[in-house]
N, CA and C atoms of all chains as a GROMACS GRO file, in nm:
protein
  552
    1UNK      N    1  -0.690   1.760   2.031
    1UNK     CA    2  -0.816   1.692   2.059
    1UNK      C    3  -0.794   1.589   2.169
    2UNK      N    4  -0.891   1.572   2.252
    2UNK     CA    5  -0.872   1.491   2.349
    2UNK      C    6  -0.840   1.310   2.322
    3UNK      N    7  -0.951   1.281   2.219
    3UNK     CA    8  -0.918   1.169   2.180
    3UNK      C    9  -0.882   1.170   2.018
    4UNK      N   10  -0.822   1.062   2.016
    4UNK     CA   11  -0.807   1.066   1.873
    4UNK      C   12  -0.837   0.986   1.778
    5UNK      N   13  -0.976   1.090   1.690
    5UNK     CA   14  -1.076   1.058   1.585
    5UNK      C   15  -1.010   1.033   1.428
    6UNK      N   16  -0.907   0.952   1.448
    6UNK     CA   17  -0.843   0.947   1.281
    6UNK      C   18  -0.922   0.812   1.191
    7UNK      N   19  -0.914   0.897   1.069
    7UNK     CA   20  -0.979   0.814   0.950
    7UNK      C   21  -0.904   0.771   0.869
    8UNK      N   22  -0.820   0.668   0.875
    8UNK     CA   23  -0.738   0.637   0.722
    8UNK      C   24  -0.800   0.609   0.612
    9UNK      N   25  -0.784   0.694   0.496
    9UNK     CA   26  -0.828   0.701   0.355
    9UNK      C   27  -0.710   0.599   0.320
   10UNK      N   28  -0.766   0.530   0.236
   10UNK     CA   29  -0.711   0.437   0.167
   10UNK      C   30  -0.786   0.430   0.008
   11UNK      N   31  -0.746   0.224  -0.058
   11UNK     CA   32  -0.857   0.280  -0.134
   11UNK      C   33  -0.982   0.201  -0.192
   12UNK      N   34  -1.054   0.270  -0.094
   12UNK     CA   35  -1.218   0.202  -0.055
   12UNK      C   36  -1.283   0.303  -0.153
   13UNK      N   37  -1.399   0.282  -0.210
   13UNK     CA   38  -1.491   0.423  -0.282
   13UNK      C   39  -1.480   0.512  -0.153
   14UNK      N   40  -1.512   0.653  -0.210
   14UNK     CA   41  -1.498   0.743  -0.120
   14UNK      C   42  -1.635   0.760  -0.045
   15UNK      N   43  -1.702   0.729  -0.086
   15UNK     CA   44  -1.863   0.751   0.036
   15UNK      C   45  -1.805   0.665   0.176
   16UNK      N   46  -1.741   0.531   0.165
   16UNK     CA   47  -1.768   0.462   0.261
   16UNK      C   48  -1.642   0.525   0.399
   17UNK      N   49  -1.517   0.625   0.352
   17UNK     CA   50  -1.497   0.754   0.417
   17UNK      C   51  -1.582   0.836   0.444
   18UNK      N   52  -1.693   0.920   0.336
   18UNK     CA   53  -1.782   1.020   0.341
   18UNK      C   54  -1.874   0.952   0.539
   19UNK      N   55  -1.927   0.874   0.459
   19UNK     CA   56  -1.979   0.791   0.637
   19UNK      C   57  -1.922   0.778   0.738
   20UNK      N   58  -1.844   0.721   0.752
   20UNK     CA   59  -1.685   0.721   0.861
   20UNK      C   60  -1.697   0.841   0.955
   21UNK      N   61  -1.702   0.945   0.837
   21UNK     CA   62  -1.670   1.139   0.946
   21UNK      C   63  -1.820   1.164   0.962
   22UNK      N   64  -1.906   1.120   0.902
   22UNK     CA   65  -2.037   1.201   0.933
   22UNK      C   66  -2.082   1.103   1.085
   23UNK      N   67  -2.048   0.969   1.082
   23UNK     CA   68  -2.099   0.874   1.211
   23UNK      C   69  -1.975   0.937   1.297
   24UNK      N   70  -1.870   0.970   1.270
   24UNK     CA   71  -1.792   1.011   1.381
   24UNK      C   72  -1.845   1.164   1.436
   25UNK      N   73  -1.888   1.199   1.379
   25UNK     CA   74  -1.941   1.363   1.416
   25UNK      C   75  -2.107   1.382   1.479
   26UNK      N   76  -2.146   1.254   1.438
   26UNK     CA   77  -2.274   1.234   1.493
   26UNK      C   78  -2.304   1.177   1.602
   27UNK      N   79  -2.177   1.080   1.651
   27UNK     CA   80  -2.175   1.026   1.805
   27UNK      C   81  -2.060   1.125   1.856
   28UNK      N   82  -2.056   1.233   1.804
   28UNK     CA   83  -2.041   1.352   1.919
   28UNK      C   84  -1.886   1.425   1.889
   29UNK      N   85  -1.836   1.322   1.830
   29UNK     CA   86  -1.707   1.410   1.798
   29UNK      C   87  -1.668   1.548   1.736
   30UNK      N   88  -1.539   1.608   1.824
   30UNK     CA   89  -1.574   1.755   1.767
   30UNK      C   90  -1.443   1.810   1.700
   31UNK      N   91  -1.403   1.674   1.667
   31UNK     CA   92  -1.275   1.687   1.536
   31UNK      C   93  -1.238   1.540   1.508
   32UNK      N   94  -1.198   1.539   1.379
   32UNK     CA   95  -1.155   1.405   1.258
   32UNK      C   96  -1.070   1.493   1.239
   33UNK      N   97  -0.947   1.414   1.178
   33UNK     CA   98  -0.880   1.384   1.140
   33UNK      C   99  -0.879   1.294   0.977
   34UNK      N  100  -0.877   1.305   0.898
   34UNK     CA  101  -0.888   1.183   0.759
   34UNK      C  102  -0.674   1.204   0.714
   35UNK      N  103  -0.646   1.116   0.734
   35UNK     CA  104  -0.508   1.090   0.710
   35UNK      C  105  -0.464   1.013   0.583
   36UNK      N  106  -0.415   1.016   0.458
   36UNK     CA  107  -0.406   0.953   0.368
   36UNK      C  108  -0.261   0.950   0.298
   37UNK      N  109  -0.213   0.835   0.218
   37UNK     CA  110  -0.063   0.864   0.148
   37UNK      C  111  -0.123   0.841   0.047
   38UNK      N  112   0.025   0.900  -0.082
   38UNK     CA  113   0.033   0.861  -0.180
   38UNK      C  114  -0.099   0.892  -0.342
   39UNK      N  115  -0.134   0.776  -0.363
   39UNK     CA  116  -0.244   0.809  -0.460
   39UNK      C  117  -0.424   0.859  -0.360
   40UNK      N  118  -0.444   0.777  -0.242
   40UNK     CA  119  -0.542   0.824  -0.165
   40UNK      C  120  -0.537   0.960  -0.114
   41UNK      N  121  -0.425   1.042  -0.156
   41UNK     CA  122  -0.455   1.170  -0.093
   41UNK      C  123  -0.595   1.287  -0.154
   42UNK      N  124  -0.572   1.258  -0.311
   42UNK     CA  125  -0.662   1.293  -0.352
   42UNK      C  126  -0.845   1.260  -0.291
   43UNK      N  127  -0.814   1.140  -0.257
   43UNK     CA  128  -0.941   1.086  -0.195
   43UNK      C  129  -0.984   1.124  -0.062
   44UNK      N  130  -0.913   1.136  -0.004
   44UNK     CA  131  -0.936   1.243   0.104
   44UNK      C  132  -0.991   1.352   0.151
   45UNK      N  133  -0.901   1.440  -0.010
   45UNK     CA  134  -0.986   1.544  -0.017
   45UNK      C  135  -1.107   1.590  -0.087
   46UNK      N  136  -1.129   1.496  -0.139
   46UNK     CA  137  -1.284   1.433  -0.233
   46UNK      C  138  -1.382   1.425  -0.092
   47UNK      N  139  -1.334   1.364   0.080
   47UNK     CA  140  -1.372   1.301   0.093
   47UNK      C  141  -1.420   1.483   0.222
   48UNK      N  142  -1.352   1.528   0.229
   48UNK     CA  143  -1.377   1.625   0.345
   48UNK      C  144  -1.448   1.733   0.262
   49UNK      N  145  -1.434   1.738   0.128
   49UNK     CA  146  -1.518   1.820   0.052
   49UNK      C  147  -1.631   1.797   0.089
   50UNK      N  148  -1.700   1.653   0.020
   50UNK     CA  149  -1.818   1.592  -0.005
   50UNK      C  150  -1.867   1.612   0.168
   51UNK      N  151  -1.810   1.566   0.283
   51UNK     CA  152  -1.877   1.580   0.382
   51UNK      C  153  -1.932   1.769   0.416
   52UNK      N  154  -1.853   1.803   0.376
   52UNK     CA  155  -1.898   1.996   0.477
   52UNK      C  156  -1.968   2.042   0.302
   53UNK      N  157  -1.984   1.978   0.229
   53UNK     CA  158  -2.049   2.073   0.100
   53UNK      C  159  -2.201   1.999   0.112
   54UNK      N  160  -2.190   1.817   0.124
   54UNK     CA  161  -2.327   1.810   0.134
   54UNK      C  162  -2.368   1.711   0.271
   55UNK      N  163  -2.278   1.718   0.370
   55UNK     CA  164  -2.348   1.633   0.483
   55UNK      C  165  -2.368   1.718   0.603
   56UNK      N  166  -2.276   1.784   0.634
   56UNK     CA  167  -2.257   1.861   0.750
   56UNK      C  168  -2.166   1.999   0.702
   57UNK      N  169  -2.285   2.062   0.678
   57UNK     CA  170  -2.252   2.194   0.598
   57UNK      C  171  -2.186   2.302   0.732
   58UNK      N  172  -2.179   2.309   0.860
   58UNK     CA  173  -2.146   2.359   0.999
   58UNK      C  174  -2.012   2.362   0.998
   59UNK      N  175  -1.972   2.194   0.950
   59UNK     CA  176  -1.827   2.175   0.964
   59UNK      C  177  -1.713   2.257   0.810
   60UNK      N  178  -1.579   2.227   0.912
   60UNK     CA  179  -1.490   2.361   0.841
   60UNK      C  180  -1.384   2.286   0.808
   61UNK      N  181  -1.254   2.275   0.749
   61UNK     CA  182  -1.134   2.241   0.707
   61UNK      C  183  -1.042   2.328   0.816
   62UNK      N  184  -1.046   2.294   0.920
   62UNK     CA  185  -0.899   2.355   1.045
   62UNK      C  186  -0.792   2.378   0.980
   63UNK      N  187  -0.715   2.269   0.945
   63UNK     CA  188  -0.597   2.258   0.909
   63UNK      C  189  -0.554   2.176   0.752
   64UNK      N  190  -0.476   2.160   0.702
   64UNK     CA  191  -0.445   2.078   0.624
   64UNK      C  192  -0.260   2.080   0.624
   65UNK      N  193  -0.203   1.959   0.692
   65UNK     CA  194  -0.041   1.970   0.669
   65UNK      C  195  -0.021   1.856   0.549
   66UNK      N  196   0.113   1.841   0.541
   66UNK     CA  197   0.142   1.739   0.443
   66UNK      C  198   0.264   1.695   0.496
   67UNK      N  199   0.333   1.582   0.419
   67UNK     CA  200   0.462   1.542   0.466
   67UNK      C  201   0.523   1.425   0.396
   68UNK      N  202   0.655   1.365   0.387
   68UNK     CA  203   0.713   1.290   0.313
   68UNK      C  204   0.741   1.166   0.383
   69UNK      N  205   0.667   1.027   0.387
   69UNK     CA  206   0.724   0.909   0.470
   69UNK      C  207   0.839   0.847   0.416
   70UNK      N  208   0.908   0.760   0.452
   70UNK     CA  209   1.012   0.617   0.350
   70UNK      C  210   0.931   0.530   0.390
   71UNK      N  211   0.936   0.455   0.244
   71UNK     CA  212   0.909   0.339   0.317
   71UNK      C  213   1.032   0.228   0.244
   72UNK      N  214   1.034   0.056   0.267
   72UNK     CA  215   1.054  -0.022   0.183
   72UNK      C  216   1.026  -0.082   0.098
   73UNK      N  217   1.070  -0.069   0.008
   73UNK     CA  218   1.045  -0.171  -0.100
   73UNK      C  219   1.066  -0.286  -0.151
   74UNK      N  220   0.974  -0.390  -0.215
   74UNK     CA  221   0.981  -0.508  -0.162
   74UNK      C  222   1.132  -0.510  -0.257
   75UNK      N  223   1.140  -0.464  -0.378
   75UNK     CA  224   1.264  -0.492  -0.493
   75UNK      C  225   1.401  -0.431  -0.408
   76UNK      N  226   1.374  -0.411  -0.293
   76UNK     CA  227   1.517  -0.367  -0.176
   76UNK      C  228   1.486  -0.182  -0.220
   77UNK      N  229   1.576  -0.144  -0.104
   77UNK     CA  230   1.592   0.013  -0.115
   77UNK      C  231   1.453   0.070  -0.097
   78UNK      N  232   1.481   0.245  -0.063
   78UNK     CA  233   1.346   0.275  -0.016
   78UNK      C  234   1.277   0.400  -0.120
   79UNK      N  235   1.204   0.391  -0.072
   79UNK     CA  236   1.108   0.509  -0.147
   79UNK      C  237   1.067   0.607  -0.107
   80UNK      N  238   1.052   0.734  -0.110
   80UNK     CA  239   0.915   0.807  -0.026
   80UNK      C  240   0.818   0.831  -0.097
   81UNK      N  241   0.710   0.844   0.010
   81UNK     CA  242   0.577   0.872  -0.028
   81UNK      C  243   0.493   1.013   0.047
   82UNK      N  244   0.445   1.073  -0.049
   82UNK     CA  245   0.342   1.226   0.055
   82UNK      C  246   0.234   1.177   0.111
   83UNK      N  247   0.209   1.265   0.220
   83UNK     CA  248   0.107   1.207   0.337
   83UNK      C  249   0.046   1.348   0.336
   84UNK      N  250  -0.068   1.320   0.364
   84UNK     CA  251  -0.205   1.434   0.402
   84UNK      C  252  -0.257   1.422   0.487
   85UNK      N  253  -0.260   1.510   0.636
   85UNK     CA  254  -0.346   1.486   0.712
   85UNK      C  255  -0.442   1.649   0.701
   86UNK      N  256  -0.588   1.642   0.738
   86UNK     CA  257  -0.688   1.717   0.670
   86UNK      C  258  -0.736   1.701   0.800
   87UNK      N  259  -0.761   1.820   0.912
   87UNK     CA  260  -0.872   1.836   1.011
   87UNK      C  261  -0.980   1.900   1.040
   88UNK      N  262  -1.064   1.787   1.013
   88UNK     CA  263  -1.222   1.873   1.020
   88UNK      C  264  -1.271   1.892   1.182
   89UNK      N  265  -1.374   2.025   1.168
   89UNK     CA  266  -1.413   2.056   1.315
   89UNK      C  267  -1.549   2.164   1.277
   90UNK      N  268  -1.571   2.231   1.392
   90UNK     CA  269  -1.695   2.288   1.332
   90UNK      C  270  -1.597   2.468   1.345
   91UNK      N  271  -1.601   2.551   1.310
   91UNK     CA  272  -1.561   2.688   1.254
   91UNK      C  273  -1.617   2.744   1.385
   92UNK      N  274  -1.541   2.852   1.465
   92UNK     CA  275  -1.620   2.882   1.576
   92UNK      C  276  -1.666   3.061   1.522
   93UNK      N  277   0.052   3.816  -0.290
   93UNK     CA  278   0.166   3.804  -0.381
   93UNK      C  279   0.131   3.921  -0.499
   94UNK      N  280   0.249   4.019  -0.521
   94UNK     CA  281   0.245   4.090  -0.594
   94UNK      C  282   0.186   4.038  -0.745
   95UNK      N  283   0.240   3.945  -0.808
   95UNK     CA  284   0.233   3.923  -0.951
   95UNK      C  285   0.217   3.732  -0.924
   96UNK      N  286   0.103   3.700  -1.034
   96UNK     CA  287   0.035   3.565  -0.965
   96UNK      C  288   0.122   3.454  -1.050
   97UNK      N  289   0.172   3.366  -0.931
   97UNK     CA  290   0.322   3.277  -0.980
   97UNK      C  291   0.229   3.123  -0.982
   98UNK      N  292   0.130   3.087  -1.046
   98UNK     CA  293   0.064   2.991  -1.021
   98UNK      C  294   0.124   2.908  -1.130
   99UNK      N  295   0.122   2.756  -1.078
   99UNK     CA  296   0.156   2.624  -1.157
   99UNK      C  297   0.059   2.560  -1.182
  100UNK      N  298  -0.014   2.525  -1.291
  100UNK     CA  299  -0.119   2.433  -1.304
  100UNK      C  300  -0.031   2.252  -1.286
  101UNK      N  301  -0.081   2.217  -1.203
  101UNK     CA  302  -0.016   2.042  -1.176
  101UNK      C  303  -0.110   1.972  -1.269
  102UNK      N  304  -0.089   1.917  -1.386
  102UNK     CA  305  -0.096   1.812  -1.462
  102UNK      C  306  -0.102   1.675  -1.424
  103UNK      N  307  -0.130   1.636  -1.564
  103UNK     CA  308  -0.080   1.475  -1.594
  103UNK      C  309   0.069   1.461  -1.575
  104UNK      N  310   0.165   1.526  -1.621
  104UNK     CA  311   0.310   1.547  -1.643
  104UNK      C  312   0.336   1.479  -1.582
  105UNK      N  313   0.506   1.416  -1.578
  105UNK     CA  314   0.548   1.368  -1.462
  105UNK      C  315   0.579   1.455  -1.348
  106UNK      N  316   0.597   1.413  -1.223
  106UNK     CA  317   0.585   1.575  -1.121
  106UNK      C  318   0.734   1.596  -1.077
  107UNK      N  319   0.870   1.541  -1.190
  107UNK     CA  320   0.984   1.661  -1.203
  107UNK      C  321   0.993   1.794  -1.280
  108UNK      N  322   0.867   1.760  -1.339
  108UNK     CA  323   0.821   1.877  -1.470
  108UNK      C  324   0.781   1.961  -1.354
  109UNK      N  325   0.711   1.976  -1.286
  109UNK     CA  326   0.643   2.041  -1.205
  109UNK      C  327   0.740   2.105  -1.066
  110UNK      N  328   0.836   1.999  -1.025
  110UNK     CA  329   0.890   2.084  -0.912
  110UNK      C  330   1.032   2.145  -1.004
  111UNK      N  331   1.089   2.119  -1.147
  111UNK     CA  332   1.160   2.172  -1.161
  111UNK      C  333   1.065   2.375  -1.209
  112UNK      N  334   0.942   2.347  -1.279
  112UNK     CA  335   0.919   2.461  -1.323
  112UNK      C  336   0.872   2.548  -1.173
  113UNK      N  337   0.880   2.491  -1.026
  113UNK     CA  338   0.868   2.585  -0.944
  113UNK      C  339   0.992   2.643  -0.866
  114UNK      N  340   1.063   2.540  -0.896
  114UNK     CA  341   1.247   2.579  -0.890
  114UNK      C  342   1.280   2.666  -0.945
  115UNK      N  343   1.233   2.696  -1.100
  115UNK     CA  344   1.295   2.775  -1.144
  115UNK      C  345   1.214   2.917  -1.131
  116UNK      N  346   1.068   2.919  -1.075
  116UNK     CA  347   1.044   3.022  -1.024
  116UNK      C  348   1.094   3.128  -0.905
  117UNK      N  349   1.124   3.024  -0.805
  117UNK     CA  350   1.201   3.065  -0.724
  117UNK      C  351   1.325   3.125  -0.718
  118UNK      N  352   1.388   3.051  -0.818
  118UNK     CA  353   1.548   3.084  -0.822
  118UNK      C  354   1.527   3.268  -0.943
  119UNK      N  355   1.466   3.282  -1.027
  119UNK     CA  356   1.402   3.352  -1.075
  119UNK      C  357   1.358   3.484  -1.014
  120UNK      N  358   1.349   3.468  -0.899
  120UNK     CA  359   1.324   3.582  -0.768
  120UNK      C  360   1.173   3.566  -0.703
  121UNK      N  361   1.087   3.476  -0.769
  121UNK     CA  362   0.962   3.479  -0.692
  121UNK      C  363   0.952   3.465  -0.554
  122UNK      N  364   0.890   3.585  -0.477
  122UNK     CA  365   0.865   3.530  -0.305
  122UNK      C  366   0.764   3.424  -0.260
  123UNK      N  367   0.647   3.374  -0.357
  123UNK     CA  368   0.584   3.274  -0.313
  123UNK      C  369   0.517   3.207  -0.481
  124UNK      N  370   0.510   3.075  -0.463
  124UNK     CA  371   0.426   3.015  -0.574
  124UNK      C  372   0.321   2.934  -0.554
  125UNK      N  373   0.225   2.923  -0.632
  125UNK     CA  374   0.072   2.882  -0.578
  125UNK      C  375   0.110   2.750  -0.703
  126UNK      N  376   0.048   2.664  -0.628
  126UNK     CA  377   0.046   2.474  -0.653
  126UNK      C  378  -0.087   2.482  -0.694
  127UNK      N  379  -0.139   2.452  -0.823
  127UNK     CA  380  -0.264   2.441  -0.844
  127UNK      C  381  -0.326   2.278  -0.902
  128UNK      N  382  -0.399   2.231  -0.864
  128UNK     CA  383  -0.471   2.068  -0.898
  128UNK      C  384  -0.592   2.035  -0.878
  129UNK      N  385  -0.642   1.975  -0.964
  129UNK     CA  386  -0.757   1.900  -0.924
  129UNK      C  387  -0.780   1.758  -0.931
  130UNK      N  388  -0.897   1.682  -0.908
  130UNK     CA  389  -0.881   1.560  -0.913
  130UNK      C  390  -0.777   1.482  -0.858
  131UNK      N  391  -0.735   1.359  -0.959
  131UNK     CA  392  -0.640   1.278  -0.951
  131UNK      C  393  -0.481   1.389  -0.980
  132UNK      N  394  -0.448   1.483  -1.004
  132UNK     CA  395  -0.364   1.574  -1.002
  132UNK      C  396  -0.336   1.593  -0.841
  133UNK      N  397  -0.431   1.587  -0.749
  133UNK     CA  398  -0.375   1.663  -0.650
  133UNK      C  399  -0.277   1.589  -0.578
  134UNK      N  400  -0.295   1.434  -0.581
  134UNK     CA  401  -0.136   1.385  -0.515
  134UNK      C  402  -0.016   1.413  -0.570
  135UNK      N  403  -0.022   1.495  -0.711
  135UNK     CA  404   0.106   1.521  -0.795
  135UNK      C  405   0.127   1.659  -0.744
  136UNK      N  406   0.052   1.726  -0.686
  136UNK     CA  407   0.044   1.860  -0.653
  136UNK      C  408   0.121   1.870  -0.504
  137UNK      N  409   0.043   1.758  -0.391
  137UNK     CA  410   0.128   1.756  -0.285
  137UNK      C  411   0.251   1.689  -0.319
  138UNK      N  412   0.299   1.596  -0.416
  138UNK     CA  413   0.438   1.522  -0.392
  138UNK      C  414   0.553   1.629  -0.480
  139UNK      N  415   0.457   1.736  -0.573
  139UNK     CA  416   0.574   1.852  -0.593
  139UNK      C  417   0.597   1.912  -0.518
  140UNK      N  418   0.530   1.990  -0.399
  140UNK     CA  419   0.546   2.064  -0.304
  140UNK      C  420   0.673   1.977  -0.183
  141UNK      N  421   0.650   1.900  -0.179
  141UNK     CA  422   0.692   1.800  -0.060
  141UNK      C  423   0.891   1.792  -0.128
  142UNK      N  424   0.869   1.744  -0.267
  142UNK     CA  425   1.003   1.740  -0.329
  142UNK      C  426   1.065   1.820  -0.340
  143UNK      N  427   1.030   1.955  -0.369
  143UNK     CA  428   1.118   2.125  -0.366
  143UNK      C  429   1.177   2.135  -0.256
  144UNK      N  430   1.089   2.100  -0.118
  144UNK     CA  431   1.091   2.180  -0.025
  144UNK      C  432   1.192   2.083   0.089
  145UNK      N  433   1.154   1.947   0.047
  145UNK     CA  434   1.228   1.863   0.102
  145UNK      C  435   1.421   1.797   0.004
  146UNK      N  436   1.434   1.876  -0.097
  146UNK     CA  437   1.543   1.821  -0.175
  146UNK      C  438   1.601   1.933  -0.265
  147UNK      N  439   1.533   2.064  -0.295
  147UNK     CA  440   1.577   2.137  -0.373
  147UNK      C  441   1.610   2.299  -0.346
  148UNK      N  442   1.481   2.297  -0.261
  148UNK     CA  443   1.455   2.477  -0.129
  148UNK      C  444   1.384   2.447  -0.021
  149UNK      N  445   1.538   2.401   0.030
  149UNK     CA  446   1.495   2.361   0.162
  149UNK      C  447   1.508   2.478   0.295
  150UNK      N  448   1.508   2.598   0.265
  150UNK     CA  449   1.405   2.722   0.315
  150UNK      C  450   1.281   2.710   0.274
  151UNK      N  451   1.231   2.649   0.196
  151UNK     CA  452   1.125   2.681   0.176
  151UNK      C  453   0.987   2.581   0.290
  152UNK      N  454   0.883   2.654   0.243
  152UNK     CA  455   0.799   2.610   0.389
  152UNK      C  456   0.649   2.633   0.211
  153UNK      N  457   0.590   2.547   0.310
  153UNK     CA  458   0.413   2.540   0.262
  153UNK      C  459   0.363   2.623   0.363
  154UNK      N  460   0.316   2.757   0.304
  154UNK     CA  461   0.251   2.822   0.394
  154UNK      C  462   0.126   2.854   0.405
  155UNK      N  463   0.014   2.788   0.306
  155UNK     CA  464  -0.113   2.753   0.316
  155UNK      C  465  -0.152   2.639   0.211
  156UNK      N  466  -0.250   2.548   0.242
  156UNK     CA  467  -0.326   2.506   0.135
  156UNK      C  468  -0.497   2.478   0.204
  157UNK      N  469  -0.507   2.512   0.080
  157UNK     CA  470  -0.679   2.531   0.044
  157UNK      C  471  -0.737   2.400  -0.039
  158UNK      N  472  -0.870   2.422  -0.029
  158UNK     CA  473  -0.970   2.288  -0.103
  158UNK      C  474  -1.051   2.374  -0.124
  159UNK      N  475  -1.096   2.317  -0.266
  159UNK     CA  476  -1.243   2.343  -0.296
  159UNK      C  477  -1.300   2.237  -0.351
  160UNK      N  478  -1.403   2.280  -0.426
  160UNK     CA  479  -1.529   2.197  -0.498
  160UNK      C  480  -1.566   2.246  -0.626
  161UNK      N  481  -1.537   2.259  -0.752
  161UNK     CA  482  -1.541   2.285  -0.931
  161UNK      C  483  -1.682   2.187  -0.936
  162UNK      N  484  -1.760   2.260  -1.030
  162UNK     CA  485  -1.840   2.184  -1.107
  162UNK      C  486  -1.812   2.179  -1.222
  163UNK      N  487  -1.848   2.052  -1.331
  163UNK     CA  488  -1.786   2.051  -1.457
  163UNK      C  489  -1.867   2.009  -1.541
  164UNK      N  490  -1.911   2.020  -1.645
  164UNK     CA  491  -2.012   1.977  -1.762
  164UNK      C  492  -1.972   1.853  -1.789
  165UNK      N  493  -2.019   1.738  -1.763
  165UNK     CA  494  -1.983   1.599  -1.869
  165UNK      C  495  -2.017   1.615  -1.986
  166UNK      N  496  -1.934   1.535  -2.059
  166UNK     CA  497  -1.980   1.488  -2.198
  166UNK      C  498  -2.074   1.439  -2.231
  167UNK      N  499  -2.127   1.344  -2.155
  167UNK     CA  500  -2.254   1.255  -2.163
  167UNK      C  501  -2.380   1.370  -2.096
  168UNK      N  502  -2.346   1.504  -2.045
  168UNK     CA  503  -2.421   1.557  -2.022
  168UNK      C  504  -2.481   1.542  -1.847
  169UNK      N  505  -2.506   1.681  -1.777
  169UNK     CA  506  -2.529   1.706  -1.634
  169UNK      C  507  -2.414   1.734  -1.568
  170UNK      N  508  -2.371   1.763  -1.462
  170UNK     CA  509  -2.236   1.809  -1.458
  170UNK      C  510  -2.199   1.691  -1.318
  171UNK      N  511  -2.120   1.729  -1.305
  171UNK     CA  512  -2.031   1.640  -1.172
  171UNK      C  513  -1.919   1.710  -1.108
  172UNK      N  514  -1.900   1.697  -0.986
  172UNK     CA  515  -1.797   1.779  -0.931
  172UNK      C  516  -1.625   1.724  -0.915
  173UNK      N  517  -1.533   1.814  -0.881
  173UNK     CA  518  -1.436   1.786  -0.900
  173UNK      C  519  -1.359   1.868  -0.738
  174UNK      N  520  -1.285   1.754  -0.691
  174UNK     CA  521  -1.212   1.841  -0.578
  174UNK      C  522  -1.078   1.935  -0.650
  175UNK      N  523  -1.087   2.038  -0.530
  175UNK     CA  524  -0.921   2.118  -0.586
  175UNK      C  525  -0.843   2.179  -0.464
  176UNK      N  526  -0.720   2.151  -0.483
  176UNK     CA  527  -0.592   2.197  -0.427
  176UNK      C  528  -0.527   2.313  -0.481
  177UNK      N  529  -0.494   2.405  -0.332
  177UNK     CA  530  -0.382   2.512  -0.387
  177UNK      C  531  -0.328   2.503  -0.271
  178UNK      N  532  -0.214   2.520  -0.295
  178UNK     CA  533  -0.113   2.518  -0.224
  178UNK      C  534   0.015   2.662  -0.238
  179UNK      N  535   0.019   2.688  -0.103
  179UNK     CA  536   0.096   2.823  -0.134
  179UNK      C  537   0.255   2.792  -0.080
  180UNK      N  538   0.343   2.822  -0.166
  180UNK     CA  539   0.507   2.774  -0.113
  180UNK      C  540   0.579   2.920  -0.130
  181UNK      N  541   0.644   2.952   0.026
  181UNK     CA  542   0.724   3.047  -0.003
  181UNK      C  543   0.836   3.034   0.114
  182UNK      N  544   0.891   3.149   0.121
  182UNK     CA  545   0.971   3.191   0.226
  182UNK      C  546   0.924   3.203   0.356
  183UNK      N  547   0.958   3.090   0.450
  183UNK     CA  548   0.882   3.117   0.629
  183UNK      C  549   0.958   3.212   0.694
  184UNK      N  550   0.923   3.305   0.773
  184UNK     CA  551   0.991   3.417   0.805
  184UNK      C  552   1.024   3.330   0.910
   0.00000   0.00000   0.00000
């Protein structure tokens, strides 16, 4: 994608994501991105559901990868955590 | 996939989960399907992520899917539920 339309899911209720991709798709964009770790991954995909089942029924699920970050921890030593990135676009 | 190698991802803790897809594999399965919904599905990506990154490390995620479940409440009317599958096998 030319620019890059990323949404970090975090953890906000999921509508105020659901809005995020529908205003990003409505001032013209023609792919999101929603990127999430950990426990928000689920929310994510709550969140690209809810948009193509009841906002923008056109749009499609491109891709979906996953992946393992480290991070630190404050008690020392590290951790990893899974990451979701989910790309919406319209299905040609 | 010849014969259907599916894991339902739980509450469990998710060594329960990447050991019972370990042992599918080692077992002779060529691919196993990651199944979750809800709050399950970050347990669903962090089993996939742990096999593949610490236990079969040939192994590759070679699709995942989303959907949308409807479900009867208790209190009555239904409400929806997101879902994950995830397919893990051998990348040629």
């Amino acid at each position: 994608m030319s620019e890059e339309n990323v949404i970090y899911v975090g953890t906000k209720e999921v509508m105020n994501y659901v809005l995020a991709v529908t205003t990003q798709f409505n001032e013209g964009s023609e792919e999101v991105l929603l990127k999430a770790r950990g426990r928000a991954i689920n929310r994510a995909v709550d969140t690209a559901e809810i948009v193509r089942n009841r906002f923008l029924t056109d749009l499609d699920i491109l891709d979906i990868t996953t992946g393992t970050e480290e991070f630190e921890r404050e008690e020392g030593g590290t951790s990893n955590v899974s990451t979701i990135t989910i790309k919406l676009g319209k299905s040609d």
